[in-house]
BATINU-336598 format. One record per residue: residue number from 1; x, y, z of N, C-alpha, C in turn. Coordinates in steps of 0.02 Angstrom, whole numbers, plus 50000, padded with zeros to 5 digits. Example, Ala and Ser with C-alpha at 12.3 -4.5 7.8 and 13.67 -1.06 7.14 Angstrom:
BEGIN
n->1 | nc1->50660 | nc2->49716 | nc3->50390 | cac1->50615 | cac2->49775 | cac3->50390 | cc1->50660 | cc2->49835 | cc3->50390
n->2 | nc1->50642 | nc2->49888 | nc3->50354 | cac1->50684 | cac2->49947 | cac3->50357 | cc1->50645 | cc2->50002 | cc3->50394
end
This chain:
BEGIN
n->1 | nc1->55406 | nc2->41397 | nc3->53323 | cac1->55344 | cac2->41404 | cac3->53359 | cc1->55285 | cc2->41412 | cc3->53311
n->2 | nc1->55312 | nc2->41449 | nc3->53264 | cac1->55258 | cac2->41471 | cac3->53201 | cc1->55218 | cc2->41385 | cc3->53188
n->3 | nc1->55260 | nc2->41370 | nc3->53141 | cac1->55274 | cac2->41303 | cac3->53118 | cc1->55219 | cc2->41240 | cc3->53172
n->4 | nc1->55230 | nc2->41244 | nc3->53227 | cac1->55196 | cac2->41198 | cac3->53273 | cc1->55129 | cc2->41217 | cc3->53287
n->5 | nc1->55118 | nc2->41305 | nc3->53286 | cac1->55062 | cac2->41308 | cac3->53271 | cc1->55018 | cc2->41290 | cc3->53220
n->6 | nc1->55043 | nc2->41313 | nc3->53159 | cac1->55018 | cac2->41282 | cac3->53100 | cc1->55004 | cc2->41216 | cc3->53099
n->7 | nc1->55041 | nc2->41191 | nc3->53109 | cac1->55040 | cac2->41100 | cac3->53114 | cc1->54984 | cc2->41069 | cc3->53162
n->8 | nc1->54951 | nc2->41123 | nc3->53230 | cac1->54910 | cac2->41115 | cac3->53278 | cc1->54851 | cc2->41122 | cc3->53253
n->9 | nc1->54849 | nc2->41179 | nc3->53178 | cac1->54782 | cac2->41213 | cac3->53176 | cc1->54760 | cc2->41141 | cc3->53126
n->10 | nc1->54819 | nc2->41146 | nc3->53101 | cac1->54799 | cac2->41086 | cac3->53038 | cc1->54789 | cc2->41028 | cc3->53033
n->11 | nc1->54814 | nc2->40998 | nc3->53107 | cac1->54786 | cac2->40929 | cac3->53158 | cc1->54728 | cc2->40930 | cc3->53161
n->12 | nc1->54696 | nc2->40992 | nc3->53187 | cac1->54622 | cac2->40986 | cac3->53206 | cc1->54588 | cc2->40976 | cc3->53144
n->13 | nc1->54577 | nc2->41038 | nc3->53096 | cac1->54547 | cac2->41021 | cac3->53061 | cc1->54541 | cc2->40968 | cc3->53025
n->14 | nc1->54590 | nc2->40940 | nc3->53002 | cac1->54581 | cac2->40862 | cac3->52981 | cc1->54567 | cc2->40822 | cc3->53017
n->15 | nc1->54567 | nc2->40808 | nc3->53071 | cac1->54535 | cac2->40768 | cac3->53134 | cc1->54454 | cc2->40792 | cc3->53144
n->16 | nc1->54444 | nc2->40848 | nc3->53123 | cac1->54367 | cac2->40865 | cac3->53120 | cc1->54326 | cc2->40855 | cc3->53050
n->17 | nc1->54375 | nc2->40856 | nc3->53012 | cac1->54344 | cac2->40843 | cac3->52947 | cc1->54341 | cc2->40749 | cc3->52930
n->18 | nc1->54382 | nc2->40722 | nc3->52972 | cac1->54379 | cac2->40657 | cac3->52972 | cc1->54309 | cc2->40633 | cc3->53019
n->19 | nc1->54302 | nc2->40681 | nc3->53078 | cac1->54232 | cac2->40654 | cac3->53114 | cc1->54178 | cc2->40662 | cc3->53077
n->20 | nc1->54198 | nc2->40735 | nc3->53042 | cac1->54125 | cac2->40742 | cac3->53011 | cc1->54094 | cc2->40683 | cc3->52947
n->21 | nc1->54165 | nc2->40667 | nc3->52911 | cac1->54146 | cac2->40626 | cac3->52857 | cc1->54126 | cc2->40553 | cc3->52901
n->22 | nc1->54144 | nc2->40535 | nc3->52941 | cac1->54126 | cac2->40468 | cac3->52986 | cc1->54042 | cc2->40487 | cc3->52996
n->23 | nc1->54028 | nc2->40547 | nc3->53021 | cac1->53976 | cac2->40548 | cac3->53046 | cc1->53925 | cc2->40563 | cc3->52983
n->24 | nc1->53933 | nc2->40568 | nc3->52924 | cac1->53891 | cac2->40570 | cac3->52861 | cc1->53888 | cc2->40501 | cc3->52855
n->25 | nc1->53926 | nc2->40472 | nc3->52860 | cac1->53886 | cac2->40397 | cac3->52848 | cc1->53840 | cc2->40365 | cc3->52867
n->26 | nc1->53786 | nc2->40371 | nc3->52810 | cac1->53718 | cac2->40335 | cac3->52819 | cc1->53708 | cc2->40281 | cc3->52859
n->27 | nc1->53664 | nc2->40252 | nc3->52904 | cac1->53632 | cac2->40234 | cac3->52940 | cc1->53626 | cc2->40161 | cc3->52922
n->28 | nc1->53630 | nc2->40151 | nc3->52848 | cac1->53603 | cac2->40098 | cac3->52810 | cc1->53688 | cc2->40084 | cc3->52765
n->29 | nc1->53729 | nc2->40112 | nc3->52754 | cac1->53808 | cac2->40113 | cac3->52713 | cc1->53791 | cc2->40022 | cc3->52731
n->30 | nc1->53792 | nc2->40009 | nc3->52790 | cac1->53820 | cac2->39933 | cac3->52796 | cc1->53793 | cc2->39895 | cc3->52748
n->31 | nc1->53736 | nc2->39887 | nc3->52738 | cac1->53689 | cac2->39844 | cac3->52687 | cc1->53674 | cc2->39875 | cc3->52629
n->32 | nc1->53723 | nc2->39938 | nc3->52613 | cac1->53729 | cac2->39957 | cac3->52551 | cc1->53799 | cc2->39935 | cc3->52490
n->33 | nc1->53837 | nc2->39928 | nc3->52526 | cac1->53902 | cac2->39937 | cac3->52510 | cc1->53915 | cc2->39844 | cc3->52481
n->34 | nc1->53993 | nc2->39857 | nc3->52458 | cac1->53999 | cac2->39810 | cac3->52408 | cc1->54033 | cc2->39737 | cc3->52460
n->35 | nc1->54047 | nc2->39763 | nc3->52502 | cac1->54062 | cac2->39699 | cac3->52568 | cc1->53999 | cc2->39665 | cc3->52602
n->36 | nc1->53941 | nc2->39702 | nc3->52587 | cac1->53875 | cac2->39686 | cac3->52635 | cc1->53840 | cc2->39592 | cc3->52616
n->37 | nc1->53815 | nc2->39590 | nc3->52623 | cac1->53779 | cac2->39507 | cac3->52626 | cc1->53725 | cc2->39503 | cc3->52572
n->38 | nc1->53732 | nc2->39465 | nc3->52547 | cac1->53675 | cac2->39463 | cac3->52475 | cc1->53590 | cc2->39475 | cc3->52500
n->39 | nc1->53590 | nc2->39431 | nc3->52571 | cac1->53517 | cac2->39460 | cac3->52604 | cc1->53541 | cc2->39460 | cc3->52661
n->40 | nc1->53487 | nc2->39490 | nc3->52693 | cac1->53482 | cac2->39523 | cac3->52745 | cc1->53423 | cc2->39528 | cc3->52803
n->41 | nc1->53414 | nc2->39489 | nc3->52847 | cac1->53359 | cac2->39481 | cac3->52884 | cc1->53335 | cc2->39562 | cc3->52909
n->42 | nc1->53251 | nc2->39548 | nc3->52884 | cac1->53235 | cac2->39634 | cac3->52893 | cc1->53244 | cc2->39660 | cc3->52968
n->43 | nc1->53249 | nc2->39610 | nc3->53014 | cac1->53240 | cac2->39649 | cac3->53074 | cc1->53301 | cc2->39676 | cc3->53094
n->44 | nc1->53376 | nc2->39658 | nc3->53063 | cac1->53419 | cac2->39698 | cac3->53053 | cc1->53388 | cc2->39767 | cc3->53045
n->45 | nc1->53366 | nc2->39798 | nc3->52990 | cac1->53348 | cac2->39863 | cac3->52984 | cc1->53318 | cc2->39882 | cc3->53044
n->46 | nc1->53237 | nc2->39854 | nc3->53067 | cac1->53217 | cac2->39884 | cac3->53092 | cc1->53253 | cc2->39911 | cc3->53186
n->47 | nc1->53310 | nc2->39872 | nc3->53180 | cac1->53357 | cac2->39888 | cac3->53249 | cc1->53387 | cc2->39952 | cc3->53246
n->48 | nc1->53372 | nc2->39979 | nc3->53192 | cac1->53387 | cac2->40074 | cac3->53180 | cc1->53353 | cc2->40103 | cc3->53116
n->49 | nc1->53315 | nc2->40080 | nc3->53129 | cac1->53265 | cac2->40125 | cac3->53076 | cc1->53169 | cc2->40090 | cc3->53101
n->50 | nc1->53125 | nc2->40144 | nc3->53054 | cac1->53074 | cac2->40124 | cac3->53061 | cc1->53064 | cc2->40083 | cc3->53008
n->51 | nc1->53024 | nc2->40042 | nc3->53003 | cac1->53014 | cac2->39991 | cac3->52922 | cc1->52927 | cc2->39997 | cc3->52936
n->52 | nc1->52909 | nc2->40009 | nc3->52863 | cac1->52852 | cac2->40014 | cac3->52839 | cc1->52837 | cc2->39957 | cc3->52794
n->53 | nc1->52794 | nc2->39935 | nc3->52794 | cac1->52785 | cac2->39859 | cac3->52713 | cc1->52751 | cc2->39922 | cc3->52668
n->54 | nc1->52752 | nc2->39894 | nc3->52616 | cac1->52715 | cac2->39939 | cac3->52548 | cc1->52670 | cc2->39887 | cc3->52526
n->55 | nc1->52630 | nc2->39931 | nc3->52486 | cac1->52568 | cac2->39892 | cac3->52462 | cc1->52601 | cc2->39861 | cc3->52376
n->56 | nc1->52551 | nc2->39821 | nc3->52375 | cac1->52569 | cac2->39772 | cac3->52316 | cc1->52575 | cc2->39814 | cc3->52252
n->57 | nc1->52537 | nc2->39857 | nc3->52239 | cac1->52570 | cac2->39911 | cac3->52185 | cc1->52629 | cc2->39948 | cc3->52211
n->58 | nc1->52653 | nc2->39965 | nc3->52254 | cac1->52731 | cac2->40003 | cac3->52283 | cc1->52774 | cc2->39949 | cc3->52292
n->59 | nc1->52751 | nc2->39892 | nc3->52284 | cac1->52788 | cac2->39847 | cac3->52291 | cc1->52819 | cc2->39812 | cc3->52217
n->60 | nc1->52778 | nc2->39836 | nc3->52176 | cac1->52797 | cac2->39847 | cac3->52111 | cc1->52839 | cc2->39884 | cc3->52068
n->61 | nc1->52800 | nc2->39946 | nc3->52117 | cac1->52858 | cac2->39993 | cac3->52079 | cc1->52932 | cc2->40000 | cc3->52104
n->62 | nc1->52932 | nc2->39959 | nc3->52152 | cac1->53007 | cac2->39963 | cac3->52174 | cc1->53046 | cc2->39902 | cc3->52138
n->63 | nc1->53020 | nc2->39834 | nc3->52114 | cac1->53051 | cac2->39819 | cac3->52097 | cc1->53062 | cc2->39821 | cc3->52028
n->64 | nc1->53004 | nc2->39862 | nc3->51985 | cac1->53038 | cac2->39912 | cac3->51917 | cc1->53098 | cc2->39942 | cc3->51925
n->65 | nc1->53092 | nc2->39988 | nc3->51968 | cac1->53147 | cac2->40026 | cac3->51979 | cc1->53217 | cc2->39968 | cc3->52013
n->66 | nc1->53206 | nc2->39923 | nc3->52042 | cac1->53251 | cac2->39885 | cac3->52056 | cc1->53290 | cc2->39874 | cc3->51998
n->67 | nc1->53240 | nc2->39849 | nc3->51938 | cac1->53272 | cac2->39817 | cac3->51883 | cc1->53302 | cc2->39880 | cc3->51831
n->68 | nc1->53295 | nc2->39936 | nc3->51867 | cac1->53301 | cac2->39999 | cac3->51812 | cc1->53377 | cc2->40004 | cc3->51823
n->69 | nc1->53410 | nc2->40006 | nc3->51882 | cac1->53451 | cac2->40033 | cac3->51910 | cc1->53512 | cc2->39994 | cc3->51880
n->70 | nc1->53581 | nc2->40045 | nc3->51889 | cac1->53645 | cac2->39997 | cac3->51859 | cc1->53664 | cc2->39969 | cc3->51914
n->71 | nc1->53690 | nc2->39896 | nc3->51889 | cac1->53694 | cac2->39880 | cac3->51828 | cc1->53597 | cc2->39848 | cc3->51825
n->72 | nc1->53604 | nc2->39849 | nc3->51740 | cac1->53533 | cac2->39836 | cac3->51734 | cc1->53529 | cc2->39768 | cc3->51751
n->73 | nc1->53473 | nc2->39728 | nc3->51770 | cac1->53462 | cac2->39667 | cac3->51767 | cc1->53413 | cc2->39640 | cc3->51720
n->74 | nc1->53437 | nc2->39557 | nc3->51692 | cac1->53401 | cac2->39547 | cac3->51643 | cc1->53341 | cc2->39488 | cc3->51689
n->75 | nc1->53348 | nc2->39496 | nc3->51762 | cac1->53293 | cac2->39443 | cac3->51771 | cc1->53259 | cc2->39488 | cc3->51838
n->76 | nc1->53178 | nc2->39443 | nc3->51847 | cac1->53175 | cac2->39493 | cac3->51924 | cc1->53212 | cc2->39493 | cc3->51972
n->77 | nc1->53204 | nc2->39539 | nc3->52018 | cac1->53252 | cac2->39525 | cac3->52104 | cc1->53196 | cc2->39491 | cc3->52144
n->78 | nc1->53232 | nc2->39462 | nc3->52188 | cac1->53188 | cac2->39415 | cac3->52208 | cc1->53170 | cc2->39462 | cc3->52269
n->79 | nc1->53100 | nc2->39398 | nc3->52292 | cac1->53044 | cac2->39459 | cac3->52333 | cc1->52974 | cc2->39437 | cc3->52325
n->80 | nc1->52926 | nc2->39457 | nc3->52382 | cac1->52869 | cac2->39446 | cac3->52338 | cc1->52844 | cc2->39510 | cc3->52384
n->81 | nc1->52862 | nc2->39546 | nc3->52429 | cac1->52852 | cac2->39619 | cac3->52440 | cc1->52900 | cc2->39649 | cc3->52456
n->82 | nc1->52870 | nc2->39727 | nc3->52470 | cac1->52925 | cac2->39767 | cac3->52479 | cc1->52922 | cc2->39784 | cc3->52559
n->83 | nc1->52973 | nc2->39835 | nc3->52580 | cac1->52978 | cac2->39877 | cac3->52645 | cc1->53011 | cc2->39939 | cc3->52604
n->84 | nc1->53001 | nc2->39992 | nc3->52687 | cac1->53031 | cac2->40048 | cac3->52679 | cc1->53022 | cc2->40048 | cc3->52738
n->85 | nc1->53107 | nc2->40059 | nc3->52727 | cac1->53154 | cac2->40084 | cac3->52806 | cc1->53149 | cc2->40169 | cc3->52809
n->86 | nc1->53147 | nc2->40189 | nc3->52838 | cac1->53169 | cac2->40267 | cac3->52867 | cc1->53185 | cc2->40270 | cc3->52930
n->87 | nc1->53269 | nc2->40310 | nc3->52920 | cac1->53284 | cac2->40340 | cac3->52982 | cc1->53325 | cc2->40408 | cc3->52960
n->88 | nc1->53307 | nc2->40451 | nc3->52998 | cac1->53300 | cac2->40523 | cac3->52992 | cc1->53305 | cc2->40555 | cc3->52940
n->89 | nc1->53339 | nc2->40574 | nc3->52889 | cac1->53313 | cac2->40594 | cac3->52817 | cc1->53337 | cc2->40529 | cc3->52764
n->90 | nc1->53369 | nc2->40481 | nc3->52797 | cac1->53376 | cac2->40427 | cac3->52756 | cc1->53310 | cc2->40388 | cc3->52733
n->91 | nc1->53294 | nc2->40360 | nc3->52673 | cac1->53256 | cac2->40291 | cac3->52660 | cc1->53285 | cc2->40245 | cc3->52601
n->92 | nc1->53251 | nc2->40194 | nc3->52617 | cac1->53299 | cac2->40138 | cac3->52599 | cc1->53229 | cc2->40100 | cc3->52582
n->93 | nc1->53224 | nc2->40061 | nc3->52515 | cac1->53192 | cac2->40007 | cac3->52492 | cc1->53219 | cc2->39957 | cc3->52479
n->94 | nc1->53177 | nc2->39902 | nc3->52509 | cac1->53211 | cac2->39849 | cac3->52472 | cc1->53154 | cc2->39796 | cc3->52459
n->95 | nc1->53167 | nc2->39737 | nc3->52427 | cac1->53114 | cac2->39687 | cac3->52409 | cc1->53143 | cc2->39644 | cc3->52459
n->96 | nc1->53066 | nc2->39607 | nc3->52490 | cac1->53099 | cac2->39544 | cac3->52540 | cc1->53063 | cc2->39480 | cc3->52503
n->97 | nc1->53112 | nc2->39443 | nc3->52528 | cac1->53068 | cac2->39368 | cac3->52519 | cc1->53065 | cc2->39320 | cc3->52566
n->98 | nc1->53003 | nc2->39308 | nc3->52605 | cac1->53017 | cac2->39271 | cac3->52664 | cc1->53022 | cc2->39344 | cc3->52737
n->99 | nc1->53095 | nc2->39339 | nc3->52763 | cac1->53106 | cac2->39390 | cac3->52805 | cc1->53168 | cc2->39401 | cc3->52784
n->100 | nc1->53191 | nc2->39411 | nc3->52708 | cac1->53262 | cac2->39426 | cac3->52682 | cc1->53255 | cc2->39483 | cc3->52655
n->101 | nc1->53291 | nc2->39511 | nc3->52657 | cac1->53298 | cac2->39596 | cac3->52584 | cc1->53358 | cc2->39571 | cc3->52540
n->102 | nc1->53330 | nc2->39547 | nc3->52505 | cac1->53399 | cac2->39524 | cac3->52472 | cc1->53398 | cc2->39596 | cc3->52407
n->103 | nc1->53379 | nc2->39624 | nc3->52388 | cac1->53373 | cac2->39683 | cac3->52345 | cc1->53351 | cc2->39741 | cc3->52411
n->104 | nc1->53410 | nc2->39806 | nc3->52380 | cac1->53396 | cac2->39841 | cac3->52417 | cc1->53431 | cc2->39906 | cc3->52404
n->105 | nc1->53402 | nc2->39969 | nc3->52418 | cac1->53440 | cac2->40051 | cac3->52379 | cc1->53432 | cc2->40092 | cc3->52414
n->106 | nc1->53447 | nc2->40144 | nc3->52424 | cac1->53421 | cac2->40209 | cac3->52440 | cc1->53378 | cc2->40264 | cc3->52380
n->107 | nc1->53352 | nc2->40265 | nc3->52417 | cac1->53283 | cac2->40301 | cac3->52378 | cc1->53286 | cc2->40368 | cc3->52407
n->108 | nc1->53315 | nc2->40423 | nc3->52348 | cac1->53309 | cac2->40499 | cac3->52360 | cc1->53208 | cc2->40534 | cc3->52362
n->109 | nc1->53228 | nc2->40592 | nc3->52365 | cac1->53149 | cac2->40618 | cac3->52395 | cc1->53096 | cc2->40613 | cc3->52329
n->110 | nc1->53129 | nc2->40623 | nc3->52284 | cac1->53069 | cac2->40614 | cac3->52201 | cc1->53046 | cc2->40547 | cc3->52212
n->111 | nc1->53074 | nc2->40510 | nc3->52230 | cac1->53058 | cac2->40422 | cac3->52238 | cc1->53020 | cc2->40388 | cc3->52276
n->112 | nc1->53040 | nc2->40439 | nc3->52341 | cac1->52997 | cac2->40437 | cac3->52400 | cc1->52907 | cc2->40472 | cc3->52363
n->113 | nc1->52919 | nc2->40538 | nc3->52364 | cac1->52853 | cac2->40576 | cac3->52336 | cc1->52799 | cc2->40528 | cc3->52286
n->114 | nc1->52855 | nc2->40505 | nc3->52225 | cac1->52818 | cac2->40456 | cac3->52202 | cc1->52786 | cc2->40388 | cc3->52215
n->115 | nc1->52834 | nc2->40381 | nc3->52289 | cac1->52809 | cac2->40300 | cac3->52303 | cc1->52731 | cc2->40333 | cc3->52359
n->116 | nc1->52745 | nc2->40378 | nc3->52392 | cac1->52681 | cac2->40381 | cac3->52402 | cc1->52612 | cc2->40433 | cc3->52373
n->117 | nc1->52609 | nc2->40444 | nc3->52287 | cac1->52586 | cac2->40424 | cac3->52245 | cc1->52549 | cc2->40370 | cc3->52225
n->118 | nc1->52581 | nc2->40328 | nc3->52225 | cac1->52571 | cac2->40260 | cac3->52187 | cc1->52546 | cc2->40233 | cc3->52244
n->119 | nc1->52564 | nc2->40247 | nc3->52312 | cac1->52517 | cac2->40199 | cac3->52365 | cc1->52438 | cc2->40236 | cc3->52387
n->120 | nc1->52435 | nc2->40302 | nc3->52361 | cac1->52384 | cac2->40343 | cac3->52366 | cc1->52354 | cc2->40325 | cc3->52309
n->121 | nc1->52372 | nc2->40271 | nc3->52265 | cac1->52326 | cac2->40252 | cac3->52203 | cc1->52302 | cc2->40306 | cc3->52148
n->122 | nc1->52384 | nc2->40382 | nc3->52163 | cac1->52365 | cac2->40432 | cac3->52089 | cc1->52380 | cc2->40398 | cc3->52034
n->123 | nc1->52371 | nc2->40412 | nc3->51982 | cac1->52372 | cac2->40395 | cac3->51919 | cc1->52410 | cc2->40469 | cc3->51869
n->124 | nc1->52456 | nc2->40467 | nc3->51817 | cac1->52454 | cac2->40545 | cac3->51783 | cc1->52447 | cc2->40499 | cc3->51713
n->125 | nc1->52390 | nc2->40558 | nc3->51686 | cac1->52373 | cac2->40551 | cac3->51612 | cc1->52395 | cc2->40585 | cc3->51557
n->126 | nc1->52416 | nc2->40579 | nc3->51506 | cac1->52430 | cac2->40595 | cac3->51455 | cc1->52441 | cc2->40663 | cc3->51449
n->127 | nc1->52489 | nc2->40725 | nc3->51437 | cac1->52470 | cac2->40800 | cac3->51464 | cc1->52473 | cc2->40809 | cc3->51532
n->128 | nc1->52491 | nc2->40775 | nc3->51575 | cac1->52497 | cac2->40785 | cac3->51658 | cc1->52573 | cc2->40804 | cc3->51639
n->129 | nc1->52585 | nc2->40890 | nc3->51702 | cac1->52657 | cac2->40892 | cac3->51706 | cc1->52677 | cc2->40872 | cc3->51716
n->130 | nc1->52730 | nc2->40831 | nc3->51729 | cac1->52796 | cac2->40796 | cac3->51761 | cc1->52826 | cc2->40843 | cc3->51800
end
């Protein structure tokens, strides 16, 4: 009887720890991951998320950072602007070309802060904290 209990308590929890890890999966995993489609028509995103365009300097700096990221690339990603998806603490950049995202990441909150920086047109000079 012991035994079946144990085995009951320990059903659940792994059956709850399996929902919970299902339910951490980002919003965006599909068009992140290594099975996803080289591009991606944006209005895909915007069918669960909000999408923002960025301005031609944020649209820059994303695809710096595009080219920063591993593996490095030795040519640009293609694009001739950017978006930003958000849905609930997720965001997601990517470069489109046409109505494709064929480049595309998740962007943590320093990235975010900085991208709207750079669309607020700050500048840091020489001696500015980091």
């Amino acid at each position: 009887m012991r035994t079946a209990w144990i085995g009951a308590v320990l059903s659940t929890v792994l059956l709850t720890a399996s929902a919970a890890h299902a339910q951490q999966a980002g919003v965006f995993d599909r068009w992140l991951n290594q099975e996803a489609p080289e591009c991606v028509p944006v209005s895909a995103f915007k069918s669960v998320s909000t999408v923002t365009d960025l301005t031609t300097e944020q649209f820059q700096f994303v695809r710096a950072l595009y080219v920063a990221l591993p593996p490095i690339s030795k040519q640009l990603p293609p694009g001739d602007h950017a978006i930003m998806a958000s849905a609930g603490d997720e965001v997601m950049l990517a470069l489109v070309d046409g109505n494709q995202a064929c480049a595309r990441f998740l962007a943590p909150d320093f990235i975010q802060q900085m991208l709207i920086k750079v669309g607020a047109g700050e500048v840091a000079h020489i001696g500015t904290p980091v």
